[in-house]
PyMOL commands that place a pseudoatom at each C-alpha (Angstrom):
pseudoatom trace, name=CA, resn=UNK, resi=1, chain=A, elem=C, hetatm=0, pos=[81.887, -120.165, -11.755]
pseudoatom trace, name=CA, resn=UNK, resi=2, chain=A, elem=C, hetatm=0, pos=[78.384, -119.967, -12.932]
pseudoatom trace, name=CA, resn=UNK, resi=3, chain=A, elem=C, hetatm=0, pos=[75.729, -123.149, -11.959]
pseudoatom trace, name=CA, resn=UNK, resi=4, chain=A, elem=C, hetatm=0, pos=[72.469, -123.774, -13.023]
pseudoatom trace, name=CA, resn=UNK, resi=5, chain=A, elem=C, hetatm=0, pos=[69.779, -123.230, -10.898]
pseudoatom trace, name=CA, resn=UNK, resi=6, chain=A, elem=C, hetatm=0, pos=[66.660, -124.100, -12.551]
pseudoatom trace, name=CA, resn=UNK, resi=7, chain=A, elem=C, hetatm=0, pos=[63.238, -121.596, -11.546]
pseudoatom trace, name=CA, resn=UNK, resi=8, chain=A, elem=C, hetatm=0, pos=[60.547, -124.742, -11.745]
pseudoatom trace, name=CA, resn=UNK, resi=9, chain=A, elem=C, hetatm=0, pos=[61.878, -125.737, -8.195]
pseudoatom trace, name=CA, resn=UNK, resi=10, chain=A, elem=C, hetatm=0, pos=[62.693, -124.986, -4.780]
pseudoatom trace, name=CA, resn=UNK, resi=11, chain=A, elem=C, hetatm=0, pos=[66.065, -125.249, -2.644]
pseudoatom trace, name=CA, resn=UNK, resi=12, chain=A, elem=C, hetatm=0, pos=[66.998, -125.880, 0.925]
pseudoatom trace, name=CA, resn=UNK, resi=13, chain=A, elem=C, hetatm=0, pos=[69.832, -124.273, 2.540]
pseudoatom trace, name=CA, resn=UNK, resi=14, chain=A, elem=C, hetatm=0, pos=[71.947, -127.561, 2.311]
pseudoatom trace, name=CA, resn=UNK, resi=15, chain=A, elem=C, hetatm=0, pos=[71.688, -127.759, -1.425]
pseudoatom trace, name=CA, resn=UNK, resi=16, chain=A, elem=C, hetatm=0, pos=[68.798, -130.066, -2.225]
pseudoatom trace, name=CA, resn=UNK, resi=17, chain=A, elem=C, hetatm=0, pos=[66.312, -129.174, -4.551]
pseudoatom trace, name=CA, resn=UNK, resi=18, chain=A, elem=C, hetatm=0, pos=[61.774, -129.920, -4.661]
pseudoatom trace, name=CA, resn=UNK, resi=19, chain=A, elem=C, hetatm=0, pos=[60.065, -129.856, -7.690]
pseudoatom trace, name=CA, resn=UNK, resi=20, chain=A, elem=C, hetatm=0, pos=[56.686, -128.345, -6.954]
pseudoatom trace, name=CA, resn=UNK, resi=21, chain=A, elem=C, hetatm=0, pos=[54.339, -130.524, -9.256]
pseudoatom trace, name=CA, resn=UNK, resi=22, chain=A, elem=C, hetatm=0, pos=[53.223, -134.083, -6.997]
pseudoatom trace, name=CA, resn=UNK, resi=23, chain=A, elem=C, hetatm=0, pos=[54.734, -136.368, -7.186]
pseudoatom trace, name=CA, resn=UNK, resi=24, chain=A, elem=C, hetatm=0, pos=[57.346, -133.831, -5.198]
pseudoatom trace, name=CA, resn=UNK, resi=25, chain=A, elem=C, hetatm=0, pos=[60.987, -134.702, -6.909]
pseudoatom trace, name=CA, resn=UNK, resi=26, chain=A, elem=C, hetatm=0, pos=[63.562, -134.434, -5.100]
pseudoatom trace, name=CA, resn=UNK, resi=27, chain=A, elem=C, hetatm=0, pos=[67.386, -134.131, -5.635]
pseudoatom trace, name=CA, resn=UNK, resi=28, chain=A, elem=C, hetatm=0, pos=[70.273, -131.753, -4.667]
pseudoatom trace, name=CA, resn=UNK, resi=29, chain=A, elem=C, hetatm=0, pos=[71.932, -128.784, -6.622]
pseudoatom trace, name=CA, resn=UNK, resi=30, chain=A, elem=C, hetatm=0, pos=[74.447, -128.246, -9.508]
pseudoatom trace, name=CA, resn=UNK, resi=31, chain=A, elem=C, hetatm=0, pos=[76.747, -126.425, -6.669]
pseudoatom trace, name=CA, resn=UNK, resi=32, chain=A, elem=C, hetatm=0, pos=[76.574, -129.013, -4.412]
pseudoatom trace, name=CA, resn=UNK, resi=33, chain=A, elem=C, hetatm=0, pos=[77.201, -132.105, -6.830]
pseudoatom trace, name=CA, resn=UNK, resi=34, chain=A, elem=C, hetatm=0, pos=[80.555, -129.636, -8.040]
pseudoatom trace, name=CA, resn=UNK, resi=35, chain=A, elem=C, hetatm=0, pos=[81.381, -129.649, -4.164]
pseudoatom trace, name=CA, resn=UNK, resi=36, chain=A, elem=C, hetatm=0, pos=[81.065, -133.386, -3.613]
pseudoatom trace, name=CA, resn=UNK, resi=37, chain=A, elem=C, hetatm=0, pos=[83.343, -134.309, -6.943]
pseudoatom trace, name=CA, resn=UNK, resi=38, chain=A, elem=C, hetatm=0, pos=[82.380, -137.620, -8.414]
pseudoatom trace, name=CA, resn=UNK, resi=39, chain=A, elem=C, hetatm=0, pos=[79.772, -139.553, -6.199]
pseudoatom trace, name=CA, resn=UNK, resi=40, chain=A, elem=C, hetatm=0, pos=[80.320, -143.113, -5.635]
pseudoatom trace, name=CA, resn=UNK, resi=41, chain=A, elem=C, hetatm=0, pos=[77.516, -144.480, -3.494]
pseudoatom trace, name=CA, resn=UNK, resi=42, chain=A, elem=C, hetatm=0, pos=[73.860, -142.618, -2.445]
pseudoatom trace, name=CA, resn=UNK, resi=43, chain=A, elem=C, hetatm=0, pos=[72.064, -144.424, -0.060]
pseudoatom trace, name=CA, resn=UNK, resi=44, chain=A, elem=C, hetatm=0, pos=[68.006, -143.590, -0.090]
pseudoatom trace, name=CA, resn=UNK, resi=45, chain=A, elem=C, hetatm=0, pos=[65.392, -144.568, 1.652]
pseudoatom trace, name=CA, resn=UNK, resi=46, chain=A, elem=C, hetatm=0, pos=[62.728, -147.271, 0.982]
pseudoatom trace, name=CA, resn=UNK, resi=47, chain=A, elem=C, hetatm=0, pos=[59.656, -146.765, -0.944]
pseudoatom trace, name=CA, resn=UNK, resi=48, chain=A, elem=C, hetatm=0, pos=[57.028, -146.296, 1.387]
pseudoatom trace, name=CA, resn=UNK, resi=49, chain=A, elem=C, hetatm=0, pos=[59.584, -144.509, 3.816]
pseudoatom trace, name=CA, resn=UNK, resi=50, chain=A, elem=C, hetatm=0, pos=[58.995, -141.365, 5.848]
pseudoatom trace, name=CA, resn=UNK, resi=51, chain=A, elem=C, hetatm=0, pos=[61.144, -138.337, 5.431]
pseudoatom trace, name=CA, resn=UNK, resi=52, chain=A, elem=C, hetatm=0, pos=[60.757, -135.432, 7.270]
pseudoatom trace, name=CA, resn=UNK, resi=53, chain=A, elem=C, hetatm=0, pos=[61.419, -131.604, 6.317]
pseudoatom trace, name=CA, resn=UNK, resi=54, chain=A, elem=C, hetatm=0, pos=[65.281, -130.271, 6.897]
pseudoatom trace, name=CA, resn=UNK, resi=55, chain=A, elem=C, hetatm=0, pos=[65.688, -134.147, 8.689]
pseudoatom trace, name=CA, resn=UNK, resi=56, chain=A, elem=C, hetatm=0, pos=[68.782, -136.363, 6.920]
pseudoatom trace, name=CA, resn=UNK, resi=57, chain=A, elem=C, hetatm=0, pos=[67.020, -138.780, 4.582]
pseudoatom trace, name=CA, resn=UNK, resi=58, chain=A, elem=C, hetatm=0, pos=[70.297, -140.675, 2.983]
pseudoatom trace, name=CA, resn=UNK, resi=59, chain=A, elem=C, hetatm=0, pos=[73.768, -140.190, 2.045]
pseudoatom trace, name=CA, resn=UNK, resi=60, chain=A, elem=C, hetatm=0, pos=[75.606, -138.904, -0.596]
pseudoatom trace, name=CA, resn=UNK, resi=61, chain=A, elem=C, hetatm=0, pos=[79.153, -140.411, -0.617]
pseudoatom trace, name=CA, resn=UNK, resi=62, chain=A, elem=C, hetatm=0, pos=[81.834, -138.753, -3.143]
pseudoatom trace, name=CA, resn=UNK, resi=63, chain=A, elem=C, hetatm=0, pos=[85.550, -138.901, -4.004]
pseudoatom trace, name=CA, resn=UNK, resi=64, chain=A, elem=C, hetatm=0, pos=[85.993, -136.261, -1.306]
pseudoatom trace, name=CA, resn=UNK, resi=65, chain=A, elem=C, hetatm=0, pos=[83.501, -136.770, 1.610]
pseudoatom trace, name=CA, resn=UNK, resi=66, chain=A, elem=C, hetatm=0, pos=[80.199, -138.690, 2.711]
pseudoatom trace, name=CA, resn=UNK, resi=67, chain=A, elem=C, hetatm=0, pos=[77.170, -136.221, 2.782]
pseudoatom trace, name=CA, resn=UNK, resi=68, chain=A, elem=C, hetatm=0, pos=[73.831, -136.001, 4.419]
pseudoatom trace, name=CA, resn=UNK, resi=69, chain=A, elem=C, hetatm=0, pos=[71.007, -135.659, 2.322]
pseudoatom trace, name=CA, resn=UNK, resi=70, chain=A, elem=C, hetatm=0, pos=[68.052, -133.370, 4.072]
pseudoatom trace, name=CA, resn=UNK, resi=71, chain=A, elem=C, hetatm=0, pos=[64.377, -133.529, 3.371]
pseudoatom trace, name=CA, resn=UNK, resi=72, chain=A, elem=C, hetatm=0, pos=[62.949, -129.964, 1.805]
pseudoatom trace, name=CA, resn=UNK, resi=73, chain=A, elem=C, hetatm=0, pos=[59.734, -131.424, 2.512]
pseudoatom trace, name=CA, resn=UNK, resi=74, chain=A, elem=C, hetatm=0, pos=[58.257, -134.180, 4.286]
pseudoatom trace, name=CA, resn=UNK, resi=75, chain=A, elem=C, hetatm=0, pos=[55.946, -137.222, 3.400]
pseudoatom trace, name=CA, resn=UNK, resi=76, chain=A, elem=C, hetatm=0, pos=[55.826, -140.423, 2.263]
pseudoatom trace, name=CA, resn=UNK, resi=77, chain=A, elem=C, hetatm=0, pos=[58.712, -141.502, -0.361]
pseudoatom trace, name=CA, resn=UNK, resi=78, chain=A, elem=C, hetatm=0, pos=[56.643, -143.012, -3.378]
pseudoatom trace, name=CA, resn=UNK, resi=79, chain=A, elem=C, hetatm=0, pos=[59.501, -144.020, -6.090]
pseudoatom trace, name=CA, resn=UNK, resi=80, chain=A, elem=C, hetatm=0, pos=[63.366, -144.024, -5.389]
pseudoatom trace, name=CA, resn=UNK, resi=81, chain=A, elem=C, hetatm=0, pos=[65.733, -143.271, -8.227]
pseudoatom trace, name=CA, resn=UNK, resi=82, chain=A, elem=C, hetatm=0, pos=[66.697, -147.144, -8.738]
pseudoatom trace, name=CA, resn=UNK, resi=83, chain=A, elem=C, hetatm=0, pos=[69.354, -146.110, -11.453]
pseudoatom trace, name=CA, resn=UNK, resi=84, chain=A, elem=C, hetatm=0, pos=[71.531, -144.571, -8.922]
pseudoatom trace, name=CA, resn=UNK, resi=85, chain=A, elem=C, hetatm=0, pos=[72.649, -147.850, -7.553]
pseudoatom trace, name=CA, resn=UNK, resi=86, chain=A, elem=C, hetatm=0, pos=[74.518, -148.732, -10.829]
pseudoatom trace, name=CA, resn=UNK, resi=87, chain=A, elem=C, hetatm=0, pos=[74.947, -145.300, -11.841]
pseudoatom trace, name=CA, resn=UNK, resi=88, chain=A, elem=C, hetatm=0, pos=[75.336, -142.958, -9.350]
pseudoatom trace, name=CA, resn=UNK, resi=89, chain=A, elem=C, hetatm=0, pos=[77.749, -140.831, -11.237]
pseudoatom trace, name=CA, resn=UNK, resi=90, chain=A, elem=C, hetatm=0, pos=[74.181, -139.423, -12.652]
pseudoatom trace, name=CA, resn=UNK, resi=91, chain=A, elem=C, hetatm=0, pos=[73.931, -137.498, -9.864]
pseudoatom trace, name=CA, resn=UNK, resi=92, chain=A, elem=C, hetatm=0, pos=[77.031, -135.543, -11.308]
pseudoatom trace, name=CA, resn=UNK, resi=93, chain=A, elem=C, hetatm=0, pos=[75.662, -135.703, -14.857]
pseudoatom trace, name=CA, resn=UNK, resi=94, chain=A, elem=C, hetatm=0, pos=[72.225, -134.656, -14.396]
pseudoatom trace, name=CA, resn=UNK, resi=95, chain=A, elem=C, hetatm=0, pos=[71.928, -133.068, -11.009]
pseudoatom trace, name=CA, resn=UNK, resi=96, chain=A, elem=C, hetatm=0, pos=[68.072, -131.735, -11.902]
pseudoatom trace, name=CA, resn=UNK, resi=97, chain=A, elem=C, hetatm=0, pos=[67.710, -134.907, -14.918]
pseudoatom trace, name=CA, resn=UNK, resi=98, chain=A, elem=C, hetatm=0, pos=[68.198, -138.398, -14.478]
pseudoatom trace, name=CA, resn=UNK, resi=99, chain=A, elem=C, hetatm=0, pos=[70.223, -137.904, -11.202]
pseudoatom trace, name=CA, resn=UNK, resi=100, chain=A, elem=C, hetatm=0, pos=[67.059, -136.901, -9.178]
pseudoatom trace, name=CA, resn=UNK, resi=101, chain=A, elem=C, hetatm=0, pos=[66.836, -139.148, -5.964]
pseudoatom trace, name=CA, resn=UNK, resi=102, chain=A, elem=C, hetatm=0, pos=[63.404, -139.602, -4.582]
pseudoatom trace, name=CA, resn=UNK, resi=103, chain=A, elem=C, hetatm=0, pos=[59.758, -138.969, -5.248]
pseudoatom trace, name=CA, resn=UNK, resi=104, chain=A, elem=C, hetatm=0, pos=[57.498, -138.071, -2.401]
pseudoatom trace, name=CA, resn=UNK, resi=105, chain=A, elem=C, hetatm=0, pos=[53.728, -137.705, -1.443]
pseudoatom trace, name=CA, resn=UNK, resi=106, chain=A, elem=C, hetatm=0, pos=[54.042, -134.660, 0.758]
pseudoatom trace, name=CA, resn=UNK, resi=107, chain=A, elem=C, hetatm=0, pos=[51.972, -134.517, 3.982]
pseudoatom trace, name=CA, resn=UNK, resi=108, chain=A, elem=C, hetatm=0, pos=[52.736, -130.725, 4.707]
pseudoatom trace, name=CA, resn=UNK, resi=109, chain=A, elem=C, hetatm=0, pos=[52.616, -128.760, 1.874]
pseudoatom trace, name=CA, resn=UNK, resi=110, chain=A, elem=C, hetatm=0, pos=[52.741, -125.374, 4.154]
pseudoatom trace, name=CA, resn=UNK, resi=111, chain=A, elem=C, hetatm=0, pos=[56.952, -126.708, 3.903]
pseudoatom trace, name=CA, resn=UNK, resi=112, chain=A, elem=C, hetatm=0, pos=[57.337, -125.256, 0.582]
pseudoatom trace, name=CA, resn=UNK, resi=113, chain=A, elem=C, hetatm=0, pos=[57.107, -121.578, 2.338]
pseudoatom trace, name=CA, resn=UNK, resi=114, chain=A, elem=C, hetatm=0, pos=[59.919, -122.437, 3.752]
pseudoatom trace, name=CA, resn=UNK, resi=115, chain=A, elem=C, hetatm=0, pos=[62.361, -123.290, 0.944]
pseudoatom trace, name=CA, resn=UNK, resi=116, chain=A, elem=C, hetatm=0, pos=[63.969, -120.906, -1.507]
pseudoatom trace, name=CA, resn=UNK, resi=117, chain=A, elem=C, hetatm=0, pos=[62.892, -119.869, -4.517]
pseudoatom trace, name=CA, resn=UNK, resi=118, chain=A, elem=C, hetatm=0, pos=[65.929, -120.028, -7.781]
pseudoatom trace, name=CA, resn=UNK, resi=119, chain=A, elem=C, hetatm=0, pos=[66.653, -116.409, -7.003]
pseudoatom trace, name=CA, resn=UNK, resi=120, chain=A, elem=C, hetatm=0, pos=[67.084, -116.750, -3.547]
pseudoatom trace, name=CA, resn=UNK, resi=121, chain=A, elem=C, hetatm=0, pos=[69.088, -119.934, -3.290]
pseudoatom trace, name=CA, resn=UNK, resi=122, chain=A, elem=C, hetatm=0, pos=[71.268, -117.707, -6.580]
pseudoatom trace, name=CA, resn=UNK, resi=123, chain=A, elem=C, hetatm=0, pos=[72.243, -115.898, -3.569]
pseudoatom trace, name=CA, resn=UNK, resi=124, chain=A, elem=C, hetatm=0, pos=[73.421, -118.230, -1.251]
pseudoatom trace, name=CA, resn=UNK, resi=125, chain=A, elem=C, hetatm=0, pos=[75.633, -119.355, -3.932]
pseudoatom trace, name=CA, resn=UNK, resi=126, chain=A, elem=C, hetatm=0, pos=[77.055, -116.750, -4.942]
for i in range(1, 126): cmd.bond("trace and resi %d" % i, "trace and resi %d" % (i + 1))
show_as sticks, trace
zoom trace
């Protein structure tokens, strides 16, 4: 099975995904919203929130198991995805679209060396 893996972001090694453009989006893969199933319930942080890189952030809860979320980078959370409350089946839908999760000021942008690039996280996939 093929997923898309968009290049205009990049991935941690638990399936979440950073935009690279500030405000940092944040949300998690194609593969790992096929893993989960159908998500229920994601609980996120509060705007004005901390998060901290590769630290659980919130939870992703699904037909077939509850989820940590990690961090790819840290900062301050500056918008939270309010539609997921009433929709959370967007994170399904539109894993790198409307099912995004968080926004974030980073405060270490030295993180990003960290992450994989499309190509690389291709290969974890795989």
């Amino acid at each position: 099975m093929s997923f898309d893996v968009p290049d205009d972001r990049n991935y941690l090694a638990s399936h979440e995904w950073a935009t690279t453009d500030e405000p940092i989006r944040i949300g998690i893969s194609d593969f790992a919203q096929d893993e989960l199933g159908d998500v229920v319930f994601v609980e996120l942080p509060d705007e004005g929130d901390t998060i901290a890189h590769d630290e659980p952030f919130g939870v992703v809860e699904s037909i077939k198991a509850v989820s940590d979320l990690h961090a790819p980078i840290s900062g301050e959370v500056v918008t939270v995805n309010e539609a997921l409350h009433d929709q959370p089946e967007l994170v399904n839908e539109a894993p790198y679209g409307d099912g995004w999760l968080l926004e974030v000021e980073p405060s270490d942008e030295s993180e990003f060396e960290e992450l994989m690039d499309a190509d690389e996280y291709e290969d974890q996939i795989a």
